[in-house]
ROSE-4610 file (N, C-alpha, C; in Angstrom, 1 decimal, always signed):
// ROSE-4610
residu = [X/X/X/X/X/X/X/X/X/X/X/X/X/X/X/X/X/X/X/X/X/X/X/X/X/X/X/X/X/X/X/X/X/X/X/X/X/X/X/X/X/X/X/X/X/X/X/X/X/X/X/X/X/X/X/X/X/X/X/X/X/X/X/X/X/X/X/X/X/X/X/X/X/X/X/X/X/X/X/X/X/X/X/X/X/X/X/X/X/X/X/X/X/X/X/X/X/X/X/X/X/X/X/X/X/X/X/X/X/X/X/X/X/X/X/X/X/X/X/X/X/X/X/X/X/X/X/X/X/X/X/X/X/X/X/X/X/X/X/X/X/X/X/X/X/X/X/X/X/X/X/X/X/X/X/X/X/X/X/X/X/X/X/X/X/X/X/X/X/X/X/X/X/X/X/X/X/X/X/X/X/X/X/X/X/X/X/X/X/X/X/X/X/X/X/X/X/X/X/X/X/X/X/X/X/X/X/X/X/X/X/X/X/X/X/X/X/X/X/X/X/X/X/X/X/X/X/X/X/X/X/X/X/X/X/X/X/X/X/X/X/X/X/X/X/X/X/X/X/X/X/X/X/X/X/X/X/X/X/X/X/X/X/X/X/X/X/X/X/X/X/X/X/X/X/X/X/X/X/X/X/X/X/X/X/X/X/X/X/X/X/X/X/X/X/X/X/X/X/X/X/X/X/X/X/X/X/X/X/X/X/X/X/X/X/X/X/X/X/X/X/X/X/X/X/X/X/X/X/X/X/X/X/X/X/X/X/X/X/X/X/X/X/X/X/X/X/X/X/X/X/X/X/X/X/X/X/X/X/X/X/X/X/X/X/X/X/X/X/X/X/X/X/X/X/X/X/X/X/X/X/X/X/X/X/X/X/X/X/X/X/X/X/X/X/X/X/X/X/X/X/X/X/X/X/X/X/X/X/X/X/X/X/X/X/X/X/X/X/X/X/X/X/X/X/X/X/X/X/X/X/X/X/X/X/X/X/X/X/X/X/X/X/X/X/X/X/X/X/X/X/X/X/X/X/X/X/X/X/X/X/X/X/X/X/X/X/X/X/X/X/X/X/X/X/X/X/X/X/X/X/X/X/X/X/X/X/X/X/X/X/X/X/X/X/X/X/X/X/X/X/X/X/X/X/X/X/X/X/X/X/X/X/X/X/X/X/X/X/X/X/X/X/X/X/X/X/X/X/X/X/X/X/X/X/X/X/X/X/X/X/X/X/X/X/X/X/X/X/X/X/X/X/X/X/X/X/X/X/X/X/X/X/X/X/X/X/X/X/X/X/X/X/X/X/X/X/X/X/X/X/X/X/X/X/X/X/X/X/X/X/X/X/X/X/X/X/X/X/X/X/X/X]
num = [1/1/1/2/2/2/3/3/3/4/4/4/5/5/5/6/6/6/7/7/7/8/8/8/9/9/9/10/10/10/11/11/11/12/12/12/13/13/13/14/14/14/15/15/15/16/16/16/17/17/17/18/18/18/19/19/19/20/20/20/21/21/21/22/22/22/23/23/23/24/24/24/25/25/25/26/26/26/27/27/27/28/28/28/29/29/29/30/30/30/31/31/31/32/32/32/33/33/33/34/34/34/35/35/35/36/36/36/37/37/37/38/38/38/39/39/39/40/40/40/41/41/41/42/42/42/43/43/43/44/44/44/45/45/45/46/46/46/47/47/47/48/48/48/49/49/49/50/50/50/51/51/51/52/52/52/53/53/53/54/54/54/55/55/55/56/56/56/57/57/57/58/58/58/59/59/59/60/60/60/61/61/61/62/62/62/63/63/63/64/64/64/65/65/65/66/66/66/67/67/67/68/68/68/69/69/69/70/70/70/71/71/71/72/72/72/73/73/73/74/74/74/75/75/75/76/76/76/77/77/77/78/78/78/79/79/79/80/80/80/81/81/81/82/82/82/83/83/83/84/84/84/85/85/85/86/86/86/87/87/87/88/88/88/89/89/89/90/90/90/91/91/91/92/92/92/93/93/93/94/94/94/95/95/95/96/96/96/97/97/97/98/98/98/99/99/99/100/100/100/101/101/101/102/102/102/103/103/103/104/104/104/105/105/105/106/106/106/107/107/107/108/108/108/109/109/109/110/110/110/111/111/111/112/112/112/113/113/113/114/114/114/115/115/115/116/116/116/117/117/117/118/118/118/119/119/119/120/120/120/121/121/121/122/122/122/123/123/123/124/124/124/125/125/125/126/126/126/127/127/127/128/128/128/129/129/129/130/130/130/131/131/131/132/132/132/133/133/133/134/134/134/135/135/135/136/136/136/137/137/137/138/138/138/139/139/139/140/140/140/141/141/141/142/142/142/143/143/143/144/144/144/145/145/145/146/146/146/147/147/147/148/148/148/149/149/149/150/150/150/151/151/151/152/152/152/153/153/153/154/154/154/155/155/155/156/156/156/157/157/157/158/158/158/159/159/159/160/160/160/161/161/161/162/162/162/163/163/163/164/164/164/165/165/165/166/166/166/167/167/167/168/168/168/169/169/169/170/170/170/171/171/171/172/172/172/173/173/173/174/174/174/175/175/175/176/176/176/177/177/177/178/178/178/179/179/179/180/180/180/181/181/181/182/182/182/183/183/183/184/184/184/185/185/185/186/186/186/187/187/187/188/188/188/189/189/189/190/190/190/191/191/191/192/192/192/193/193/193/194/194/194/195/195/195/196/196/196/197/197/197/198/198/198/199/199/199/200/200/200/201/201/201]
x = [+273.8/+274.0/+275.4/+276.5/+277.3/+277.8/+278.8/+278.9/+279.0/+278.9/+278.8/+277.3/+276.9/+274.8/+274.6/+274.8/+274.7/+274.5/+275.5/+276.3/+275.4/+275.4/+274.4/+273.1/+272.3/+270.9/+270.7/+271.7/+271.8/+272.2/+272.5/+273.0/+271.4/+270.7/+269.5/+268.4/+268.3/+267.4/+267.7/+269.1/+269.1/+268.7/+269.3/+269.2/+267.4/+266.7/+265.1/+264.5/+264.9/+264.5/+264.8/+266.2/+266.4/+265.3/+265.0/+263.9/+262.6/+262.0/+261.3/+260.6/+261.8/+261.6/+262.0/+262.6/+262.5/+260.8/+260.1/+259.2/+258.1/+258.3/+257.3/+257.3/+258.5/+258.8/+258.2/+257.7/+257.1/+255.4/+255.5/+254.2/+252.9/+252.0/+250.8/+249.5/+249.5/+248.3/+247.3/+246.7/+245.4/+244.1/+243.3/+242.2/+241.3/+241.2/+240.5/+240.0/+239.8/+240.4/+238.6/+238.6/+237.2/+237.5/+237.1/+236.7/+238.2/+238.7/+240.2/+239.6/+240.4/+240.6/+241.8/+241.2/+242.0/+242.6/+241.7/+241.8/+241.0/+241.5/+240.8/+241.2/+240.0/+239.4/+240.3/+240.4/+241.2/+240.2/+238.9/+237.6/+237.6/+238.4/+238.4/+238.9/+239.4/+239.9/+240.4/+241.3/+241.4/+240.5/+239.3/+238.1/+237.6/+237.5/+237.6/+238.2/+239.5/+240.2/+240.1/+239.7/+239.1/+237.8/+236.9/+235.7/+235.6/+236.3/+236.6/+237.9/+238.0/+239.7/+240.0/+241.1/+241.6/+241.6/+241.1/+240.5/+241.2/+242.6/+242.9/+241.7/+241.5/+240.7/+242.2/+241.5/+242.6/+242.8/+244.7/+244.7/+244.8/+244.3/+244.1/+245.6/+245.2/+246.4/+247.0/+247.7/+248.0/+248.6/+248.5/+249.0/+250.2/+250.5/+251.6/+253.5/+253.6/+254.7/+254.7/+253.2/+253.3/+253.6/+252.9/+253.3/+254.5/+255.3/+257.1/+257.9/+257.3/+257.6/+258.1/+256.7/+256.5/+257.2/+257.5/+258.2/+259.5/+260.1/+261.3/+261.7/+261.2/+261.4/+261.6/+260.5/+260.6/+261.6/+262.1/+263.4/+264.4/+264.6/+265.6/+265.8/+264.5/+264.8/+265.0/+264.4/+264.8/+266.1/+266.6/+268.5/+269.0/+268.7/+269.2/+269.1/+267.9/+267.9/+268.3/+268.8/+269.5/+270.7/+271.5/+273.0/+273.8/+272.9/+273.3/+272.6/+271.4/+270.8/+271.1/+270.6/+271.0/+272.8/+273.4/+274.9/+274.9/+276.0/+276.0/+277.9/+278.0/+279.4/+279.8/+280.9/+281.9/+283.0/+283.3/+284.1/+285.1/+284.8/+285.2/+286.6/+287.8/+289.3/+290.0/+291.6/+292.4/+292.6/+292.6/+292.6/+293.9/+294.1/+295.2/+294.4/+294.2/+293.8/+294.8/+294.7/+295.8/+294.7/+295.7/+294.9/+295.9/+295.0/+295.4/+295.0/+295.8/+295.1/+296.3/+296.1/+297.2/+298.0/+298.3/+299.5/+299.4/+299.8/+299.2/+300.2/+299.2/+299.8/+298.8/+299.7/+299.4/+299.1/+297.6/+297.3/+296.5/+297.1/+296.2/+295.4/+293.8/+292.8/+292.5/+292.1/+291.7/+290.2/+289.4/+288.0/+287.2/+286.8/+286.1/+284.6/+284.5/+283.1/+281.8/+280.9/+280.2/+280.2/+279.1/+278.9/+278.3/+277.3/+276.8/+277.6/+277.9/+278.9/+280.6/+280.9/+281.9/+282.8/+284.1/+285.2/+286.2/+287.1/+288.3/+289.5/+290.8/+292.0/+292.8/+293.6/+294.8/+296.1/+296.7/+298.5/+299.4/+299.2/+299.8/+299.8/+298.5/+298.5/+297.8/+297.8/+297.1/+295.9/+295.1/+294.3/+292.9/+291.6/+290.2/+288.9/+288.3/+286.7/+285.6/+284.6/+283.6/+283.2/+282.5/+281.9/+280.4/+280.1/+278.6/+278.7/+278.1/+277.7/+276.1/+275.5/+274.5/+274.1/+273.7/+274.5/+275.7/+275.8/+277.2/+278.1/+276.9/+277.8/+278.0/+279.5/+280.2/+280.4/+280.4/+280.6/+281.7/+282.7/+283.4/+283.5/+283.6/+283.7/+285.4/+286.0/+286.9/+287.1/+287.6/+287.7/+288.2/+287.3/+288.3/+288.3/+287.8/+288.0/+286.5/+285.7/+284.4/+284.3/+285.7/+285.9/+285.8/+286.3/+286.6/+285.4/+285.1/+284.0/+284.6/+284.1/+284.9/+283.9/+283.7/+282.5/+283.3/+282.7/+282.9/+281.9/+282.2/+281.2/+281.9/+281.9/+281.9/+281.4/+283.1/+283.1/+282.8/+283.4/+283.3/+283.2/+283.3/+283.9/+284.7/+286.1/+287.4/+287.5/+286.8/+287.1/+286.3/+287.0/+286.1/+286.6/+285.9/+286.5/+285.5/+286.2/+285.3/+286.4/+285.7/+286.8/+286.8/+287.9/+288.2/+288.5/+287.5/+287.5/+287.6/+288.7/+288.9/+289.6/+288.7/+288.9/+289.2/+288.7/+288.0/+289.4/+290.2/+290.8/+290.4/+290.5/+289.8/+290.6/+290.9/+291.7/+290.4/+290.8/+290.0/+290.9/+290.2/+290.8/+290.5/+291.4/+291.0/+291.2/+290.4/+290.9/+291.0/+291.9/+291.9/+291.9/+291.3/+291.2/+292.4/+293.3/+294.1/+294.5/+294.8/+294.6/+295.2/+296.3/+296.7/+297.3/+297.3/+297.7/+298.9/+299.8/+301.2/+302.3/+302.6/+303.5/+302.5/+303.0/+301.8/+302.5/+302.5/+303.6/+303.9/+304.9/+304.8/+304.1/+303.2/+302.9/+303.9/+303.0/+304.2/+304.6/+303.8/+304.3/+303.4/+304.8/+304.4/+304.6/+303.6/+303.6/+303.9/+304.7/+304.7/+303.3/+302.5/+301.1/+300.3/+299.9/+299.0/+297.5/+297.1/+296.2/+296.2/+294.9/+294.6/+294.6/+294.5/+294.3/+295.6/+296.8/+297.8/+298.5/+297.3/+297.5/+297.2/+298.3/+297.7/+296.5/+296.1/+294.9/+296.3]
y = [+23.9/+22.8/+22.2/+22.0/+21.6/+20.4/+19.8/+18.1/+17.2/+17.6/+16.6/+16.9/+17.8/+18.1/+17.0/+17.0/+16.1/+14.3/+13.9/+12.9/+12.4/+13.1/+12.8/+12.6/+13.7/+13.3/+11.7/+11.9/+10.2/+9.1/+9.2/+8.3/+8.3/+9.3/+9.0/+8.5/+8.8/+8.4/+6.5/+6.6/+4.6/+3.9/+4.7/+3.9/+3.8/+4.9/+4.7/+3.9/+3.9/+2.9/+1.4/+1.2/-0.2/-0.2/+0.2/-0.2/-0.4/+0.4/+0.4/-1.2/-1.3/-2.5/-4.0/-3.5/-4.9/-4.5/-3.2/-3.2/-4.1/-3.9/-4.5/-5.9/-6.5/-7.8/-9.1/-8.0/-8.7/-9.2/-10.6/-10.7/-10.2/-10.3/-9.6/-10.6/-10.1/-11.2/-11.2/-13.0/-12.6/-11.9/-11.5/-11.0/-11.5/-13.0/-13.4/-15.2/-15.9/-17.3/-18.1/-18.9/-19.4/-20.5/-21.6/-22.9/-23.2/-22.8/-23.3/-24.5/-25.6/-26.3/-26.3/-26.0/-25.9/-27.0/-28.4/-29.5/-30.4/-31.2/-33.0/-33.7/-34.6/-35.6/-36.9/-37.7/-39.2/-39.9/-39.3/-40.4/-39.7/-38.3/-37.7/-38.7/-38.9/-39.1/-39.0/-39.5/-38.4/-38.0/-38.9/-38.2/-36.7/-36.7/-35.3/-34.3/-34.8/-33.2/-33.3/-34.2/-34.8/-33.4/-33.5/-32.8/-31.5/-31.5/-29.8/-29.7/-28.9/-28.6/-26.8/-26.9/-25.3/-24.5/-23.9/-23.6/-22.1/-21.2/-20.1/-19.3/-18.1/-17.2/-17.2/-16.6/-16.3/-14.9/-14.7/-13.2/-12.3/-11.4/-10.2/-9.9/-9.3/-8.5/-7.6/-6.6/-5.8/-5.0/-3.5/-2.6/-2.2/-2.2/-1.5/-1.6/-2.9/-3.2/-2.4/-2.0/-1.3/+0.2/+0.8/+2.2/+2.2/+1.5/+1.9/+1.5/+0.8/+0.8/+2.2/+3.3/+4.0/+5.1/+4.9/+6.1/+5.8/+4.2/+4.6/+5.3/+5.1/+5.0/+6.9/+7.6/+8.9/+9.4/+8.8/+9.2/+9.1/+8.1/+7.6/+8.8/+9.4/+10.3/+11.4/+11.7/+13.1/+13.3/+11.7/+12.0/+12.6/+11.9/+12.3/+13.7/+14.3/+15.5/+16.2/+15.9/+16.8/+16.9/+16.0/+15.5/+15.9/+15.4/+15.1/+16.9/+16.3/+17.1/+18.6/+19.0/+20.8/+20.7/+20.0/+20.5/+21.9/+22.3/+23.9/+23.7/+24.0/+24.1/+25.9/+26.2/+27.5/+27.4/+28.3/+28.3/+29.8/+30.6/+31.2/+30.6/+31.5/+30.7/+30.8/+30.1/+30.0/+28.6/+28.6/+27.4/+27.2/+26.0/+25.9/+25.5/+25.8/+25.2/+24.8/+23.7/+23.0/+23.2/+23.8/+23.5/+22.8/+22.3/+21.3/+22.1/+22.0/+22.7/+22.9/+23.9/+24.1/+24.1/+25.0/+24.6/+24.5/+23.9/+23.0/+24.3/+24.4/+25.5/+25.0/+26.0/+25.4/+27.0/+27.5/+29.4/+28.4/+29.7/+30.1/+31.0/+31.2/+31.9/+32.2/+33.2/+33.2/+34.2/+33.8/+34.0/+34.6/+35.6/+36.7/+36.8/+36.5/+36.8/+35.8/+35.4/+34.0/+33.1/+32.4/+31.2/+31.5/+32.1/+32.5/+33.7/+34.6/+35.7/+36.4/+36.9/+37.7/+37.8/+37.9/+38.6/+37.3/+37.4/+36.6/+37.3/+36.7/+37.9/+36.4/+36.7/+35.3/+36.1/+35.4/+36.3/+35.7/+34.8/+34.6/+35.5/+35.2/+36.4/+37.3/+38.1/+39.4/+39.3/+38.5/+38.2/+38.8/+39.3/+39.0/+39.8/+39.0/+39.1/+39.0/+38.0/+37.9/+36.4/+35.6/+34.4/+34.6/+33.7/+33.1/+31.5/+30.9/+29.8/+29.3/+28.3/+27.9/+26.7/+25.5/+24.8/+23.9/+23.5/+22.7/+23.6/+24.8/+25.3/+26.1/+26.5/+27.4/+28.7/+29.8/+30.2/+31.9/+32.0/+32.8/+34.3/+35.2/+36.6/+36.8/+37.4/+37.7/+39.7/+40.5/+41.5/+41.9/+42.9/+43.0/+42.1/+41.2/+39.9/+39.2/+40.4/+39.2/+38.0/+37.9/+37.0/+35.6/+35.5/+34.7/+33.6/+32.5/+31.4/+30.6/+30.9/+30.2/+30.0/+28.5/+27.4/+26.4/+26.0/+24.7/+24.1/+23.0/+22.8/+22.0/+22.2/+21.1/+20.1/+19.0/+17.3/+17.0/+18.2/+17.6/+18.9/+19.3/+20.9/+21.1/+20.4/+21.0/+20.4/+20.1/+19.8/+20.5/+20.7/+21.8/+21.1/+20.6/+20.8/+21.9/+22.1/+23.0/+23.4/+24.1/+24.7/+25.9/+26.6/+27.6/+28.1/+28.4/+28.6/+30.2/+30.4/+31.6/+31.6/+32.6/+32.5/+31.3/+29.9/+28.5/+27.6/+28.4/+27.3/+26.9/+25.8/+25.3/+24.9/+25.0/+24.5/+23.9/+22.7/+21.8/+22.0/+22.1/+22.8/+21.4/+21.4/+20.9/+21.8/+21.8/+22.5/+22.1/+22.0/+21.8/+22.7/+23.4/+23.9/+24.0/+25.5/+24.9/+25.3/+24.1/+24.2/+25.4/+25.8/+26.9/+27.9/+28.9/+30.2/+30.7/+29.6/+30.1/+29.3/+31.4/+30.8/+30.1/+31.1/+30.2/+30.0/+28.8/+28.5/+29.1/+29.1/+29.8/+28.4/+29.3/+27.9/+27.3/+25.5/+24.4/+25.2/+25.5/+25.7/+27.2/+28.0/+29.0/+29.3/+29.9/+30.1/+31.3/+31.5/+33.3/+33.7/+33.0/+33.3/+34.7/+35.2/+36.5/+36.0/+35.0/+34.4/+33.3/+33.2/+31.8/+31.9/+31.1/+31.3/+32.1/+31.7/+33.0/+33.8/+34.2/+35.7/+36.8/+38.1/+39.5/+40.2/+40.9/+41.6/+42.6]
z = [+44.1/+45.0/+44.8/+45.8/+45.7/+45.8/+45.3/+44.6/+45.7/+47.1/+48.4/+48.8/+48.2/+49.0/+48.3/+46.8/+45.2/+46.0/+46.4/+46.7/+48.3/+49.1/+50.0/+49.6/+48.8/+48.2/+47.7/+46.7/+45.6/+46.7/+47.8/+48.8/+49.8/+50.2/+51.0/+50.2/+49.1/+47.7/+47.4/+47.3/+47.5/+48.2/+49.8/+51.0/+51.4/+50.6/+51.1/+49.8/+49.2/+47.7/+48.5/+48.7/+49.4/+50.3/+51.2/+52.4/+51.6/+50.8/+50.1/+49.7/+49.1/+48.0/+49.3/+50.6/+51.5/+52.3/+52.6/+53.2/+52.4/+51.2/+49.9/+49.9/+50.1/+49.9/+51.2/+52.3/+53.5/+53.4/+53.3/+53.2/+53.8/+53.2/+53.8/+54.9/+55.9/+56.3/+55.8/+55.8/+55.5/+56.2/+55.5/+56.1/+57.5/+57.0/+57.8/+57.6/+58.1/+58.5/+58.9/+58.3/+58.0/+59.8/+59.8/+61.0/+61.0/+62.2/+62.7/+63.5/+63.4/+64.6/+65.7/+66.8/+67.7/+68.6/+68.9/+69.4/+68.8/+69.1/+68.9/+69.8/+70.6/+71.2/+70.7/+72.0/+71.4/+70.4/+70.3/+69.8/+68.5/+67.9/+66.5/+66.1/+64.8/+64.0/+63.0/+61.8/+61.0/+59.8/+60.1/+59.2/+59.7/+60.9/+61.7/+60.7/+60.6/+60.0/+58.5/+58.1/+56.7/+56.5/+57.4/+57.3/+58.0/+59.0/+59.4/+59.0/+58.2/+58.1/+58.3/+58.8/+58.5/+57.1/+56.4/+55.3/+55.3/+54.7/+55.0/+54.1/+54.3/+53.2/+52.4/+51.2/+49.9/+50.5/+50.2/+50.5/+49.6/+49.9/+49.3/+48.5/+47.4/+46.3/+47.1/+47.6/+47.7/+46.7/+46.7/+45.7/+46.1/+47.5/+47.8/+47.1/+46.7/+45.8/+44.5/+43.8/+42.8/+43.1/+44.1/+45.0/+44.8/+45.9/+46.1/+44.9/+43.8/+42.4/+41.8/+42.1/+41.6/+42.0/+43.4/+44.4/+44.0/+43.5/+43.8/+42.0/+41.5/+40.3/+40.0/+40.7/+40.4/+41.5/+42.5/+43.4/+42.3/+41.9/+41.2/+39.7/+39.0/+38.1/+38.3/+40.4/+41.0/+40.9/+41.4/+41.4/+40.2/+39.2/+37.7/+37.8/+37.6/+36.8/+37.8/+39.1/+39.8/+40.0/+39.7/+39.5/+38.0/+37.1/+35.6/+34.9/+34.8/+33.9/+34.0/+35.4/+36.0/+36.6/+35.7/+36.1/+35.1/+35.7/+35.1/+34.5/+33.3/+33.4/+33.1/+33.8/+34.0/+33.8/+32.3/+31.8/+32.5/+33.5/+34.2/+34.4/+33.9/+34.4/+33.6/+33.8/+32.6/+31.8/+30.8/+29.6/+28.8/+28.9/+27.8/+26.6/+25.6/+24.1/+23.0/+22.6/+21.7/+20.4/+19.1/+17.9/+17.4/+16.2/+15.3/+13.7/+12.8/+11.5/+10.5/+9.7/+8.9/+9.5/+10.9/+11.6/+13.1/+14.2/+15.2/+16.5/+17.1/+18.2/+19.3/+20.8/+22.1/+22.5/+22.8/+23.7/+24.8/+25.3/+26.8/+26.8/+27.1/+27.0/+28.5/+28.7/+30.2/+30.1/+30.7/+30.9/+31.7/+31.8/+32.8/+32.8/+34.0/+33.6/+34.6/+33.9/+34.7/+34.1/+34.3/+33.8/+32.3/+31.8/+30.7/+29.7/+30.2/+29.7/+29.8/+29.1/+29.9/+29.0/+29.0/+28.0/+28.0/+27.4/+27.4/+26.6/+26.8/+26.7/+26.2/+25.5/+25.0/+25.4/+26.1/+26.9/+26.2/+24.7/+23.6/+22.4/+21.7/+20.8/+21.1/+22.1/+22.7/+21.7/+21.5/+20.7/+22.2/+22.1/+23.2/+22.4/+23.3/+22.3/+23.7/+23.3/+24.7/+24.1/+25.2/+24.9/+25.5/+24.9/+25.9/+25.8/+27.1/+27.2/+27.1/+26.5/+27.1/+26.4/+28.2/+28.4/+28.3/+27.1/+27.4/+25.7/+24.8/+23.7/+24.3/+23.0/+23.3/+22.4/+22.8/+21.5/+21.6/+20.5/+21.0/+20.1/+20.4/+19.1/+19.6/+18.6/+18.7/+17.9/+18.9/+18.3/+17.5/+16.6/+15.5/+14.2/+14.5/+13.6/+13.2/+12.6/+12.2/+11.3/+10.6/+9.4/+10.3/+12.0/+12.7/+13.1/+12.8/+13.3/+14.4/+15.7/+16.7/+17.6/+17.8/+18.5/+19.2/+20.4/+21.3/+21.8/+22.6/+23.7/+24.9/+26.3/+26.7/+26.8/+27.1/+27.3/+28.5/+29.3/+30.9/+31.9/+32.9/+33.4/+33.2/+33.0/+33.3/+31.6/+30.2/+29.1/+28.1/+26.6/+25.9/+23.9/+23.6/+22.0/+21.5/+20.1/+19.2/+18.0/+17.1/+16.2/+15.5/+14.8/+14.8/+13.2/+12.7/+11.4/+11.0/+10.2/+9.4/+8.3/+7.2/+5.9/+5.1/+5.2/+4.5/+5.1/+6.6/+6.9/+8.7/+9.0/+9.9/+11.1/+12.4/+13.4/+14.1/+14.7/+15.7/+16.5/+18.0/+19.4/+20.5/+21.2/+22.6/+23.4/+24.9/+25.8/+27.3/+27.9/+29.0/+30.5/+31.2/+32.6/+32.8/+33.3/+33.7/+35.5/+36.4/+37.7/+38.4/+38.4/+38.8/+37.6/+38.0/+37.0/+37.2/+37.8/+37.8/+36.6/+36.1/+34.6/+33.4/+32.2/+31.3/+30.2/+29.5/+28.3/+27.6/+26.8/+24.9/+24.1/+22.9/+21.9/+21.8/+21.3/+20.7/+19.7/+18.7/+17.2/+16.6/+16.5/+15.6/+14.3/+13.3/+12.3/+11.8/+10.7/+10.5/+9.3/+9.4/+9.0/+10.1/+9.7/+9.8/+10.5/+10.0/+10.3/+11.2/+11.9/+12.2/+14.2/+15.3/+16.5/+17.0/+16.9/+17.2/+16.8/+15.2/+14.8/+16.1/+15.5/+16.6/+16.0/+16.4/+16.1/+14.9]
């Protein structure tokens, strides 16, 4: 479902909750009305209305405010789990990833595949392996390199932390989507270490 179907739904789901809750708010007639008086005689008086009086019946409870309680309340959790809950994020694309660690560098990963699977290739340290997603973890193999522990999750669709552990040293990553694929940096900072996110195979 795409993020304007999204936006319309959550918009006809308010606008019938509001009516909802003004239909609810209209009083109810009563059932039914005991000795009305309709007229009086110049010779009544007001003992007259002293002894016949208009007498309403008591009205009835109605349940219906508890109903549209109930309706709006499960509209209202339809919206959620259809907005929030079943978002899907797709790491399909290219990424810039900043680490931080023994020594603090800037790769670009790019990602093939779907939403759940597929390959990735780094056009810094010719570094590629495969990932999988599901739902918001991450998780990455790198070829060649089983010594490598490399985990994320996304923050948002277009955001990703996680970190990058090999041989008892650690990089923490951010990552950012990146919008077009034209020209891709060199790292901020390289190291002449062997190891670590922009080692070569």
């Amino acid at each position: 479902m795409v993020k304007n179907q999204k936006k319309w739904i959550a918009c006809l789901v308010a606008l019938t909750f509001i009516w909802l809750l003004q239909v609810s708010a209209m009083p109810v007639s009563a059932a039914g009305t005991t000795e009305q008086v309709s007229s009086a005689s110049d010779e009544q008086g007001p003992d007259f209305y002293e002894s016949v009086a208009y007498k309403p019946a008591p009205a009835k409870k109605s349940i219906l405010p508890y109903v549209l309680i109930g309706v709006g309340v499960l509209a209202v959790a339809a919206v959620l789990v259809l907005v929030v809950f079943k978002t899907k994020y797709d790491i399909v694309g290219t990424w810039t990833f900043v680490f931080t660690g023994p020594y603090n560098a800037t790769v670009h990963y790019t990602f093939t595949g779907d939403k759940k699977s597929g390959t990735w290739a780094s056009s810094d340290s010719g570094d590629q392996g495969t990932y999988t997603v599901d739902g918001k973890k991450t998780t990455f193999v790198v070829t060649g390199r089983p010594d490598v522990v490399w985990t994320g999750q996304f923050t948002a669709k277009d955001t990703m932390t996680g970190t990058w552990v090999e041989e008892g040293d650690t990089w923490i990553f951010t990552a950012t989507r990146v919008a077009t694929t034209t020209g891709v940096k060199t790292p901020s900072s390289v190291s002449s270490r062997a190891t670590g996110p922009l080692a070569s195979k």
